[in-house]
DSSP file (Angstrom, degrees, kcal/mol; ACC not computed):
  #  RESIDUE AA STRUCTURE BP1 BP2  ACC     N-H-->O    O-->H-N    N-H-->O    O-->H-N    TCO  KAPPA ALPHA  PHI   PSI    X-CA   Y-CA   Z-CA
    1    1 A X              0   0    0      0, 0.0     2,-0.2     0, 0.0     0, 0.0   0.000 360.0 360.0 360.0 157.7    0.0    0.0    0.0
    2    2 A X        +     0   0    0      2,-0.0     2,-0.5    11,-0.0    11,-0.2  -0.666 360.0 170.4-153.4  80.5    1.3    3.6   -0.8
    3    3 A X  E     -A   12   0A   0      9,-2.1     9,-2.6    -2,-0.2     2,-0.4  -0.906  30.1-136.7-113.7 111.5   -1.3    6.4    0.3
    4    4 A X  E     -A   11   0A   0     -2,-0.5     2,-1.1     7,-0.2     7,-0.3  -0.501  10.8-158.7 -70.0 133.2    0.0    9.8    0.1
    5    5 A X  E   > -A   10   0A   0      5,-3.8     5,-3.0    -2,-0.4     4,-0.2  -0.890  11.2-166.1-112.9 107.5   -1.0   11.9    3.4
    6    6 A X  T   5S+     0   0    0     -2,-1.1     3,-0.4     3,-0.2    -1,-0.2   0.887  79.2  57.5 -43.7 -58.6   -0.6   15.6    2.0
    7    7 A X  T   5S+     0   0    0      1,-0.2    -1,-0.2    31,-0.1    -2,-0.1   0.607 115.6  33.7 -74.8  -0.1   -0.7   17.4    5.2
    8    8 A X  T   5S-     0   0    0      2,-0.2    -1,-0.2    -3,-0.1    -2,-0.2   0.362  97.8-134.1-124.2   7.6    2.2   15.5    6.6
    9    9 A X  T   5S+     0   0    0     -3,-0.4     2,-0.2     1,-0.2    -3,-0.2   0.866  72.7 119.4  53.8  32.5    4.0   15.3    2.9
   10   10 A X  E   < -A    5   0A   0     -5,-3.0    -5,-3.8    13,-0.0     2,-0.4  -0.791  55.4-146.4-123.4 161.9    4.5   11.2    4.2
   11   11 A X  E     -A    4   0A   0     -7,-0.3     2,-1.5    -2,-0.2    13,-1.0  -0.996  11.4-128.8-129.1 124.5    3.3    8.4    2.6
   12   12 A X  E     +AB   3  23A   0     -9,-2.6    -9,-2.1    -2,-0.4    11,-0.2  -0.687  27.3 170.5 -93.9 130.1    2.2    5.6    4.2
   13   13 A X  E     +     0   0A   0     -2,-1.5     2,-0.3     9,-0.9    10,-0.1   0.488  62.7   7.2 -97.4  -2.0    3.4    2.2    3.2
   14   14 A X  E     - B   0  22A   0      8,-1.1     8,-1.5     2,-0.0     2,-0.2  -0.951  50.7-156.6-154.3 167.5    2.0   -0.4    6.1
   15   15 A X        -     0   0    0     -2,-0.3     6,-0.2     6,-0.2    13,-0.0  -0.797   6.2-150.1-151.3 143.7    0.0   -0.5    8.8
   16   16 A X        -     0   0    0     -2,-0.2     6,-0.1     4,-0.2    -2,-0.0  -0.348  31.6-109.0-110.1 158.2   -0.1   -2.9   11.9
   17   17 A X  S    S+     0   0    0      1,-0.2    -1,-0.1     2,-0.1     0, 0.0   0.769 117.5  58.8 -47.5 -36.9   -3.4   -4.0   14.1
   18   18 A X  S    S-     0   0    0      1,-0.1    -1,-0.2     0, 0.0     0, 0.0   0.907 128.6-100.2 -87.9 -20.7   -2.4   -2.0   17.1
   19   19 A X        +     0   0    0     11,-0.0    12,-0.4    17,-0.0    -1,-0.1   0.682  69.1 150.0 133.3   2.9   -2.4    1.1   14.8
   20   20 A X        -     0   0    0     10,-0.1     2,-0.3     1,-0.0    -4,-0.2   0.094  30.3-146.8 -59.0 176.2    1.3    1.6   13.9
   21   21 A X        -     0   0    0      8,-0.4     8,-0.5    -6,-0.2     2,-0.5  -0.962   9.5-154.3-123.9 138.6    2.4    3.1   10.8
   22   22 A X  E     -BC  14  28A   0     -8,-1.5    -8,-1.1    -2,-0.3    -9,-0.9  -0.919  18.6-150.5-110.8 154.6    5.3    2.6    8.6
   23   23 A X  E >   -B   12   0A   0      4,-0.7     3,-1.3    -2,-0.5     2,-0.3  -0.739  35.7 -92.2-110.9 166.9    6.4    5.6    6.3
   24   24 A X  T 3  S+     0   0    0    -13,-1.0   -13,-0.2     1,-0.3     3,-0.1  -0.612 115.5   3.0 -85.0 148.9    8.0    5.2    3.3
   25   25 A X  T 3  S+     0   0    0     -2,-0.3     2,-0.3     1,-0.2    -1,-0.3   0.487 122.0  85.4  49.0  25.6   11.8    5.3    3.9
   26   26 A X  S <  S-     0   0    0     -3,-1.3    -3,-0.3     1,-0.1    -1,-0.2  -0.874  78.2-106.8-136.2 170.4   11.1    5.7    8.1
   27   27 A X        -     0   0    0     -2,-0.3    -4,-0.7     1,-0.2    -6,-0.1  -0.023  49.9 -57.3 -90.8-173.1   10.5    3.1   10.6
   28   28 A X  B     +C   22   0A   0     -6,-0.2     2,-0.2    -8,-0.1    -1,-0.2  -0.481  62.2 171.8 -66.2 157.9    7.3    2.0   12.6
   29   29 A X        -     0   0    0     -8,-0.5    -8,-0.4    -3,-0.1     2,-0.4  -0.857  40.5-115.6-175.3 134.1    5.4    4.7   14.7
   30   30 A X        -     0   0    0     -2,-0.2     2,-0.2   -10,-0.2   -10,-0.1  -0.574  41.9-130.4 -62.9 118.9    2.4    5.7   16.8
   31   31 A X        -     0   0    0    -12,-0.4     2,-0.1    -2,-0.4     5,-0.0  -0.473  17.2-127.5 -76.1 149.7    0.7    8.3   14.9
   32   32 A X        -     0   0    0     -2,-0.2     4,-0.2     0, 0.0    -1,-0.1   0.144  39.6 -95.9-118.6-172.1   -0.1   11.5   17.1
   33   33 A X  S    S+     0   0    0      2,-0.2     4,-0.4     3,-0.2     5,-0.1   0.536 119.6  58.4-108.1  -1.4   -3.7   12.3   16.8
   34   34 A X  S  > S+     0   0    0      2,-0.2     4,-2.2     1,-0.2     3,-0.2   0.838 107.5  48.9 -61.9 -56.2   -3.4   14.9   14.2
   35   35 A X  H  > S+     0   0    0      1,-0.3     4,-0.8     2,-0.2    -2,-0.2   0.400 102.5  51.7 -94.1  18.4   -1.9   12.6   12.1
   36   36 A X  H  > S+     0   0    0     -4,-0.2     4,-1.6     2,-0.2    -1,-0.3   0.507 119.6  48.1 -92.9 -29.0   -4.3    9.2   12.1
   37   37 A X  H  > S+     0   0    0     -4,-0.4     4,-1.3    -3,-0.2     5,-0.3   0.959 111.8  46.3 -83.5 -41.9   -7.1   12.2   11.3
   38   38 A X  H >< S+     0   0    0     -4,-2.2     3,-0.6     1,-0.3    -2,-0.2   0.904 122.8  35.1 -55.7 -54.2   -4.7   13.4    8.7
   39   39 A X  H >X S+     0   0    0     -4,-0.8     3,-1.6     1,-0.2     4,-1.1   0.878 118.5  50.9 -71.7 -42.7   -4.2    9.6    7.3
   40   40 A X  H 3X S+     0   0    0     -4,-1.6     4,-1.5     1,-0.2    -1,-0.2   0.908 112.6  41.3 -64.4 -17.8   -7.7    8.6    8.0
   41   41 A X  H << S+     0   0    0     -4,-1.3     4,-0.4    -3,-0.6    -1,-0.2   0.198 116.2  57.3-121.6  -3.0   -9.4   12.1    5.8
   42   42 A X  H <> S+     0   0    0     -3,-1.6     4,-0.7    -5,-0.3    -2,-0.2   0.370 113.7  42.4-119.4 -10.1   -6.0   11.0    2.9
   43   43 A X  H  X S+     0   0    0     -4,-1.1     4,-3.1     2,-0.1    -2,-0.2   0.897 114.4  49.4 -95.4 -36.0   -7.8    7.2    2.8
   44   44 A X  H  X S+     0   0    0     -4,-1.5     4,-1.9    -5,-0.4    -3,-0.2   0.801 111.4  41.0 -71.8 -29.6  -11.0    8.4    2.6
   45   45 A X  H  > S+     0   0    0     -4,-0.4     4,-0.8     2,-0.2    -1,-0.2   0.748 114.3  58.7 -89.5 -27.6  -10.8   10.9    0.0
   46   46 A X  H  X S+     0   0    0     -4,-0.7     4,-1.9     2,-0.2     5,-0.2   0.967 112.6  42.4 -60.2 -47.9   -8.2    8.0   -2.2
   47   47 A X  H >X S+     0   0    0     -4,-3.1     4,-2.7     1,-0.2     3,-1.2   0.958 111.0  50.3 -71.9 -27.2  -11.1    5.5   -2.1
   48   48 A X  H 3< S+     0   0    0     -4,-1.9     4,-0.4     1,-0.3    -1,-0.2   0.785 116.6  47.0 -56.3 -21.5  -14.1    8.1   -3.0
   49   49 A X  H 3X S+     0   0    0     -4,-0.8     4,-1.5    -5,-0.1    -1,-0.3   0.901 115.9  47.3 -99.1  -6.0  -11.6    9.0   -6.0
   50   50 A X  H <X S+     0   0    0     -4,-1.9     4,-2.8    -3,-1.2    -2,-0.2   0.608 105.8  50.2  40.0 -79.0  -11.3    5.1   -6.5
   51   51 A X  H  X S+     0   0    0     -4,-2.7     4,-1.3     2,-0.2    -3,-0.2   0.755 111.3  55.9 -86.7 -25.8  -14.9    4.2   -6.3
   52   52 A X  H >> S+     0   0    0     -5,-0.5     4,-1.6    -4,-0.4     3,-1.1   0.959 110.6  49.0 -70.2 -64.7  -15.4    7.5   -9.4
   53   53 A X  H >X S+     0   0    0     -4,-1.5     4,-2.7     1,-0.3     3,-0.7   0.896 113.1  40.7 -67.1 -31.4  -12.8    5.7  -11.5
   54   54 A X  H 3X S+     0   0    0     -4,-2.8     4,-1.3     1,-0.2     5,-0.4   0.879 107.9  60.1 -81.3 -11.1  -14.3    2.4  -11.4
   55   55 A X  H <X S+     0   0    0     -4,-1.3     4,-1.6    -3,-1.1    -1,-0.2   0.824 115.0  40.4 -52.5 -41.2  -17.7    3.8  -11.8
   56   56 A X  H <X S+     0   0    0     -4,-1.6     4,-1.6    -3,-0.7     7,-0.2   0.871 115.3  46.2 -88.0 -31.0  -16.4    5.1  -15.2
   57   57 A X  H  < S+     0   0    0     -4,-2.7    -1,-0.3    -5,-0.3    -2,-0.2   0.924 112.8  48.6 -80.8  -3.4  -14.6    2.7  -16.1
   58   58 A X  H  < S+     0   0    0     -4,-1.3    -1,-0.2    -5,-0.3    -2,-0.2   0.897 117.5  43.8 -87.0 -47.9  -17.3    0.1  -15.3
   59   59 A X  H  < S+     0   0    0     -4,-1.6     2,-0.2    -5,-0.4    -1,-0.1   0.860  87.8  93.7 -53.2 -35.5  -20.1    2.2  -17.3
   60   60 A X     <  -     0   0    0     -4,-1.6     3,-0.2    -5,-0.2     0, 0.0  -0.450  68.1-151.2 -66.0 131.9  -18.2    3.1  -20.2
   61   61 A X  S >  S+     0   0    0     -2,-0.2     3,-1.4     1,-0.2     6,-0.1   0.809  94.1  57.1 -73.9 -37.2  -19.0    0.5  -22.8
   62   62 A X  T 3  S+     0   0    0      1,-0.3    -1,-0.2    -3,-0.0    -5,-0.1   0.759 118.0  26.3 -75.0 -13.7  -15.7    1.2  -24.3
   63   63 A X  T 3  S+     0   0    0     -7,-0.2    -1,-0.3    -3,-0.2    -2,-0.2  -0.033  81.2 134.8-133.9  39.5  -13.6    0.4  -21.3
   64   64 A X    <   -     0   0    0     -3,-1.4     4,-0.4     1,-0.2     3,-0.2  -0.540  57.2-132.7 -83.8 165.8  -15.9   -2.1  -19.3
   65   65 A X  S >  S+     0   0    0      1,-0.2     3,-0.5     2,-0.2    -1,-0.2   0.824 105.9  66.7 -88.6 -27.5  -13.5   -5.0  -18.2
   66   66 A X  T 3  S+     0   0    0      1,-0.2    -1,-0.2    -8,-0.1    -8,-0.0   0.684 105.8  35.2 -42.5 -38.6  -15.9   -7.2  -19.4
   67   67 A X  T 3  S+     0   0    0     -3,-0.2     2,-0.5    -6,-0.1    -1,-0.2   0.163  94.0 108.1-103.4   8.7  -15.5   -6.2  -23.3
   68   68 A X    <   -     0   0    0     -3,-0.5     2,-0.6    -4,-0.4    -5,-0.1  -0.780  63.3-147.5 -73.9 120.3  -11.7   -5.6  -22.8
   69   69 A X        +     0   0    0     -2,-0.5     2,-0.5     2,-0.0    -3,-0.0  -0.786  28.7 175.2 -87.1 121.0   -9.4   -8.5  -24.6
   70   70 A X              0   0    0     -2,-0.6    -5,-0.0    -5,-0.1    -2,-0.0  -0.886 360.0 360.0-123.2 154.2   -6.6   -8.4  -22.3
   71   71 A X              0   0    0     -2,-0.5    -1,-0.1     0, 0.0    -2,-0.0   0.564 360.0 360.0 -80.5 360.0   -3.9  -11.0  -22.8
């Protein structure tokens, strides 16, 4: 996973059950509570732009996966 979090110019690349984060080229760490709203408000907004592209691509006759010849 790779979700850029804007207001903290980090990307996260893992996250553990208890709630850790790893950043990309930094170690594990408990996120402050600024930043889990900062990561949580940078997840939400990936999948809502997420759930638009597959809405288009699923509608669009011309790019449904269904009529695609993929190798």
């Amino acid at each position: 996973m790779k979700l850029y979090v804007a207001p903290m110019d980090a990307v996260v690349v893992e996250i553990r059950t208890d709630g850790a984060v790893r950043y990309d080229n930094d170690g594990w760490s408990m996120p402050t509570l600024q930043e889990r709203r900062a990561i949580i408000y940078a997840a939400k907004e990936e999948c809502e732009a997420l759930t638009e592209l597959l809405e288009i691509l699923e509608t669009n006759p011309e790019t449904r996966a269904d009529r695609l010849k993929l190798p």
